[in-house]
Every structure is written in C-alpha cells, then in structure tokens.
C-alpha positions, 0 to 999 in steps of 0.5 A: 789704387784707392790710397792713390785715389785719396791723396788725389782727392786731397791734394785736388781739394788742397789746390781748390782753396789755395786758389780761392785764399788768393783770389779772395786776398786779391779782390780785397785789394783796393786800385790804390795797393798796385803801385806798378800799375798807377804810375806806368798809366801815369808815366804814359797816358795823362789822366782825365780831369776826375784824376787828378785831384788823387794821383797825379798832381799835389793838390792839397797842402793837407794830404790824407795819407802820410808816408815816410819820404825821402829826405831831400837833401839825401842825394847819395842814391839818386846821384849814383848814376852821374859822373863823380865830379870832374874838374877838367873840362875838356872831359866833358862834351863841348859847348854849343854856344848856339843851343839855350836853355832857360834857366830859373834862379828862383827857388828858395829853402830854409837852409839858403833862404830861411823858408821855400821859395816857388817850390810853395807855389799856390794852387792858381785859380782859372779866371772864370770863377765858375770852373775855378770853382771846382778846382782846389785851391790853397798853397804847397807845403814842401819839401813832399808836397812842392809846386810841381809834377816832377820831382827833382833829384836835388830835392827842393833845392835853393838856387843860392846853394853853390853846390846846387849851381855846381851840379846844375853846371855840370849837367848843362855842360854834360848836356852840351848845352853852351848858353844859360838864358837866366829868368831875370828881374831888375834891381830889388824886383821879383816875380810874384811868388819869389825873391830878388834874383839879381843879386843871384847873378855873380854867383851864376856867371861864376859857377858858368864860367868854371864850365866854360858856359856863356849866360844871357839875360831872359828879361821878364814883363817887371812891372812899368817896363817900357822903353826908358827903364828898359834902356837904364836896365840895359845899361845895368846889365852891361855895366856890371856884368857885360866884362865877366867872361861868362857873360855871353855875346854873339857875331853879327854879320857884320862882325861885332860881338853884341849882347843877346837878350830875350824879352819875354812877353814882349807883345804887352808893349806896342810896336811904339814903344819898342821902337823908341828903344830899338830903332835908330831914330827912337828917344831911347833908342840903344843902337850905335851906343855902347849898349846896344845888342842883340833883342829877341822878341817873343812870336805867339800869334802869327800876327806878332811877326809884323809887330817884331819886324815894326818894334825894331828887334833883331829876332825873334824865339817862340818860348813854349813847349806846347806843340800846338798851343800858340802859333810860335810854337807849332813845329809845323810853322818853323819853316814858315817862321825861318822864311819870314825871318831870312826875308827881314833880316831877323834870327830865329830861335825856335823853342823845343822842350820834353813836354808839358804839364803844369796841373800842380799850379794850375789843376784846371790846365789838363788839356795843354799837357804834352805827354813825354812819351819817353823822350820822343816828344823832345826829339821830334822836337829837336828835329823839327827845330834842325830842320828848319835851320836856325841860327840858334835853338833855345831848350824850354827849360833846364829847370822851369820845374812848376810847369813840367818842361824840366831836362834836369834830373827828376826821380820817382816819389811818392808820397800820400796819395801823390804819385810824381811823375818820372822819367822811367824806364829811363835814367835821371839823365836821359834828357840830357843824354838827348840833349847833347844827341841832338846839340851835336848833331845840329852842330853838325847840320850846322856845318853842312849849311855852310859848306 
C-alpha cells in the first residue's frame, strides 16, 4: 500500500510540472504565433483603425518580417479545384447577356510588360493632411506586398497574358455571367497609375468571343472628355471594334440592336454637355447616326436622377459595392430608382458586389469596409437587385482587386506580418458558384415578369 502510495505521489508530481511546462510555453507565446486565431478574426470582423498598420493591410513597401512565399506564377495547387479546361462550350452554364461584370485590364508584370503595373499601387493620401498624416505612405512592391487585401490565385498576373485572359473567361462563363464591362481609356490615354488599354481590347474580344461572352465598353473620366471627343471616341469604338462578334449590342424596344456603353463618373459633365451629345437637337449629338447606342449614366446622389433624365442618357447603373455609402447604391432605394426609370423611359441596372475594402490603397478608408460575411453580403445583394426588376444587373467587379469588390479567385497568403484576406471556410470559386445562383435565378424571375 505504501508502494502504491509512492508511485501515486510521483505520478501526481510528474502530472504538476507537465501542467506548468505548458503553460509556461503557452504564455511565452506572443498573439502574432497564433495564426488561426488572426486570420478567422480577419476573415469576419474588420479591424479597428490601430490594426491595420500590422495585420490587415500591406502597408509598407519594407515589411520587417520576411517570410519565404509562394511564387506567383506556381498555379498547379491553387487551380486544383476548378474544372480542367474544356473547349466545349456548350458544358458550361449558359450566358445571361443580361448580367455584367466590370472588368479591368490594367494590370501589368515583368514577364508581359517589363515591370508591375497597378499591382504597385501607392499608398493614396486623405486629403485633409492633418489625418494624412497619421497614415503611412510610400508604394507596393510585388509580387508579396501588391496593392490589395486579397490575393488573386494567379498571382500578380498581367492582363497582356493570353493564359491569364483564357482562365478569366473561363471563370466568367463558369459564373454565368454574359457581358464583360471593360474599364477603357481612348487612344494612347491611361488611368494615372497604368498603361494604354486600348490596344488591349482585340485581345479581350477574342478571348470573350471563345466563351460566347459579349463585351462593352465602361468609359472612364479621361481628361478633357466632353461632348465632341466623346462623339470622335464613339465613332472609334464602333468603327474598329462594332463587327467583331463579341462585341456586345442590346434590344431596344423598338427592335434595334444598339451598343451599350457606361460612362463612369458622368455627373463631372453638366446635364449641357451631355445633351449636345445625347439629345437630338444637340451639336454633336450621336442619335439616328450610325453611332448611336445605348448610354448609361452613373446615379450617385439622388439628385442625379433629374440630371440623367436632362443629359439625354438612355439608363442609368449605380456602380459601388458600398451598401449605404452613396444614394445610388443603397438596396433600399432600388424600388424607388426602377419606379423613377419605368416612369422616364430610362434602363436601370443596379450594381451588386461581395463586399468592400480598399485599405491596401487607401489606410485612412476603414469605415467604408463592407464585410463579406461569407458570401452573404452578395447574395442580399443579388436579391435586392432581383427584387427590383431591372432590365440588367451589373457585378462590381470581376477583378477591381485594389478595392477588394473581386468574384475572381483569391486564396490565403501570408507574408511578414501581412495576412491577406480569403474566402474561407469557402472554396476560391465560391463567388462564382454564387454568382451563376443568382444569374439563373434572375433569369428565371425574368421570365415570369413577362408572363
């Protein structure tokens, strides 16, 4: 009995100091060693302001910490999951011409274009310089630290590369998505942290047409755009690209098939000026010619309705993914918005996307964030936009990777003290699985309606 009591003790003592090794071991650990817990608190809940500088976004171009990553161009794991390519289209879902997604060719690397392009995006000052001051400045360097909070499964890919624009098709059509809105710049014009995209765009109708996909064009506010250029603009697009047969037209009510075109940031231009273009009477205007088509104005402020209705455009899309953050983009006003447009004769496309964050190019942005909530934020979306009963709805965006609105692939990356954020405890394709839900499924609202 005093034998058993012993090796009681003993194995009593033994099971005391395993207990105090590990809790020893455990609080030596600093919050940084426990990955899991940092990014599933990334993955749901956007950290407060003091956050951000270590863990969300990339924020430095010299991180303190160096980790060995992942190469870029290394896609045989994180493609594992979608479909081997397939060149029958009729496998995959069919297209909803009637659904968009804007898409953006600016992206650039060394191998297509002999340095990064947009994925070294710089660190955008607040205007006020008082709170741009307490927030870091400088520029990206790729291909770890790149100008977003996501990190695509291609890896800081160029939009020159025909595999790149091959798998982005792929996707969109997987997604049943039918029309790509493509960000485009006129001639020899880019945006102020890219290159020419124009010559971009045979390469794009080609790689859409393989898919049966349909392309129009999202003119962005190039400098010194008014009525005139716009009209020489239009008369480009049509002339060079306006035979090609993904070059996408749409069916009035009157039975013409006319070009579509988004004019971003329109309400920089006066109702005047517009009307020159748009309106029948107007010196430049485009209507009855062989280069007339369908305009879409953007609706921001509610007051913008009025000027669209004034400017002489045919529609109008609300463009962010922000809920809340303008007027045009508020699910509550859609209903409103469709009213307004079926009274004026007008098309009305709202804008849906997954979610919102653009602290990688903006750090002083937090409060416009708009949490994913594992894909519940598009599909309240999507079903706000169906409600409504629009002629079209557009998807912000198939790749507008600096502001975090992407349906593309992403997957997890960390690197330094910088955690990307994902799409788990889903697959990369999830938003596209939910996107072809919700394409059918306004298709199939869509039919009713005209029952």
């Amino acid at each position: 009995m005093a034998r058993f009591r012993r090796k009681s003790c003993f194995a009593l003592i033994a099971l005391a100091l395993a207990v105090f090794i590990i809790t020893v071991i455990l609080k030596s650990l600093s919050p940084e060693d426990n990955n899991f817990a940092g990014q599933f608190t990334l993955r749901l809940i956007p950290p407060p302001r003091e956050m951000e500088k270590d863990t969300m976004v990339v924020v430095s171009a010299k991180p303190v910490q160096m980790m060995q990553a992942e190469k870029p161009d290394s896609l045989d794991n994180k493609m594992q999951d979608f479909p081997e390519p397939n060149y029958n289209v009729q496998d995959f879902p069919k297209p909803n011409y009637n659904v968009h997604a804007f898409y953006y060719v600016w992206y650039g690397n060394p191998q297509f274009d002999g340095k990064y392009v947009h994925w070294d995006h710089q660190l955008l000052p607040h205007w006020d310089p008082k709170v741009a001051s307490g927030y870091p400045t400088g520029q990206h360097q790729p291909p770890n630290d790149i100008g977003a909070n996501f990190y695509p499964a291609l890896g800081p890919y160029s939009s020159r590369d025909p595999s790149v624009l091959e798998e982005h098709m792929r996707q969109l059509r997987t997604a049943a998505v039918g029309v790509l809105a493509v960000s485009w710049y006129p001639r020899s014009m880019n945006d102020d942290n890219g290159e020419e995209i124009d010559n971009l765009m045979p390469l794009i109708l080609d790689a859409a047409d393989k898919y049966q996909l349909k392309v129009v064009f999202h003119i962005e506010p190039y400098k010194g755009r008014d009525d005139a250029n716009m009209r020489e603009n239009i008369k480009y697009i049509v002339e060079r690209y306006g035979n090609h047969p993904a070059f996408y037209r749409y069916k009035t009510s009157t039975g013409k098939f006319l070009p579509l075109y988004y004019i971003y940031d329109s309400y920089l231009q006066t109702p005047d000026v517009w009307a020159e273009l748009l309106k029948p009477n107007g010196i430049s205007t485009i209507r009855d010619t062989p280069y007339d088509g369908i305009f879409i104005g953007l609706l921001v402020e509610e007051k913008h309705k009025k000027d669209i209705k004034t400017s002489g455009f045919d529609g109008l899309y609300t463009y962010f993914a922000t809920n809340g953050f303008t007027y045009g983009s508020s699910n509550h006003n859609w209903r409103s918005i469709k009213t307004f447009c079926d009274y004026n004769d007008l098309v009305f496309i709202p804008s849906i996307g997954p979610g919102y964050i653009d602290t990688s190019i903006r750090p002083w942005n937090a409060q416009n964030t708009r949490n994913r909530i594992n894909g519940k934020y598009y599909e309240n979306a999507f079903k706000a936009a169906v409600e409504a009963r629009p002629q079209m709805i557009s998807i912000t965006s198939f790749n507008e990777w600096h502001e975090g609105t992407q349906i593309e692939k992403a997957v997890p990356k960390t690197w330094g003290k910088t955690v990307y954020l994902d799409y788990l405890p889903h697959k990369p394709t999830v938003y596209l699985e939910l996107t072809q839900k919700w394409a059918n499924k306004f298709s199939e609202e869509q039919k009713k309606w005209l029952e």
